[in-house]
Steps between C-alpha positions, in 0.01 A plus 500: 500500500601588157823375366788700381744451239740414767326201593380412153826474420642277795185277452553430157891430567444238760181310329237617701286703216499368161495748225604318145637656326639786650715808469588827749339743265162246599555614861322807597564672858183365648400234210583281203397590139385231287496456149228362244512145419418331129179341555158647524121427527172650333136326613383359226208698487382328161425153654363626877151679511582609858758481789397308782657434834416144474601397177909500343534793289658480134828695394713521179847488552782686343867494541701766340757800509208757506120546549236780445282564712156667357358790681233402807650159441625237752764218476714287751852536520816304667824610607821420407576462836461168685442607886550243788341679838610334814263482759556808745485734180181603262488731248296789312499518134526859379465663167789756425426835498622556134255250404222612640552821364429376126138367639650120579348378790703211648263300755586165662297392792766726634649269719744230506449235806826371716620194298368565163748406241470535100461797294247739567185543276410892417150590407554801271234747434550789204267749625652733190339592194772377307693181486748450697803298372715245764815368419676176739719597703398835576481610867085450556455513851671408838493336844556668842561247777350508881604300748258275690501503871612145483469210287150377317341230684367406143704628216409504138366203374228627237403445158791736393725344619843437297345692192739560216295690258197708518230288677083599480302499749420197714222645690257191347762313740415632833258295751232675583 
C-alpha cells in the first residue's frame, strides 16, 4: 500500500518517519520530494583501467552550490534529505517528471529497505546533448512510501548504512 499525504504527515509528526529537513511544500499527495545535496562523486577514470566487481572503485569528490553535468555523462548525487525508514515501511526512489523531461535520468537501485537511515545516494545520468546544470537545493527527485505487511525480520544493516554524503559503490564488499 502506497502512502498518502495524510499519513506522511501524521508519521512525520509523531517520529515514526524521519525526513530532515523538512517542509509541507516537500509533501506530495502520494510522496515526498527531495532536494539535491552539496556533495558529489565522478570515477576517477584517470587512475582505473577498468571497473571490476571485485576491486573498490575510485571517485573524486566535490562539494559545492552547483555542478554540470556533461552530456552521456554519469555522476553520484546525495540528498539534502536525511531519511530514517522504520521497519514496516520501504521506499521507491523516483525521478520527477520535470526532470526527466530535460533528459536527467535519476536512478537509485530504486529502492530503499525498512530501516535504512542516512541520506540517499542518486546516480544521475545526462542522457542530453547538452549540459545540464544542478543547483543544491533544488527539488531532484522523491520518495513514495509502501507499507510492509509487517515488520522486517532483518532490517537494514548494509554497507549504506548511516551515509551522510554521496557514497560509491561497495559492491567489492559483498561475499560471494
Amino acid at each position: 500500500m502506497i502512502l498518502s499525504d495524510t499519513t506522511l504527515h501524521r508519521m512525520l509528526k509523531e517520529g515514526s518517519l524521519v525526513v530532515d529537513p523538512i517542509s509541507d511544500e516537500s509533501i506530495q499527495p502520494a510522496s515526498i520530494d527531495c532536494r539535491l545535496g552539496d556533495h558529489f562523486l565522478l570515477i576517477e577514470d584517470t587512475t582505473m583501467e577498468i571497473i571490476t566487481l571485485d576491486s573498490e572503485i575510485h571517485y573524486r569528490e566535490i562539494e559545492g552550490d552547483a555542478i554540470t553535468i556533461p552530456p552521456h555523462s554519469f555522476l553520484l548525487a546525495t540528498t539534502k534529505e536525511y531519511v530514517k525508514l522504520p521497519d514496516s515501511l520501504t521506499a521507491f526512489v523516483e525521478g520527477r517528471s520535470s526532470i526527466g523531461r530535460i533528459g536527467l535520468f535519476i536512478q537509485n537501485a530504486g529502492w530503499v529497505d525498512p530501516g535504512f537511515e542516512g541520506r540517499i545516494t542518486l546516480e544521475l545520468y545526462n542522457a542530453n546533448s547538452l549540459p545540464i546544470k544542478l543547483q543544491k537545493n533544488r527539488r531532484i527527485c522523491q520518495l513514495v512510501f509502501c507499507k510492509m505487511d509487517q515488520e522486517a525480520n532483518r532490517p537494514y544493516q548494509g554497507k549504506y548504512q548511516g551515509q551522510k554524503k554521496s557514497v560509491g559503490s561497495r559492491v567489492y564488499m559483498d561475499k560471494s
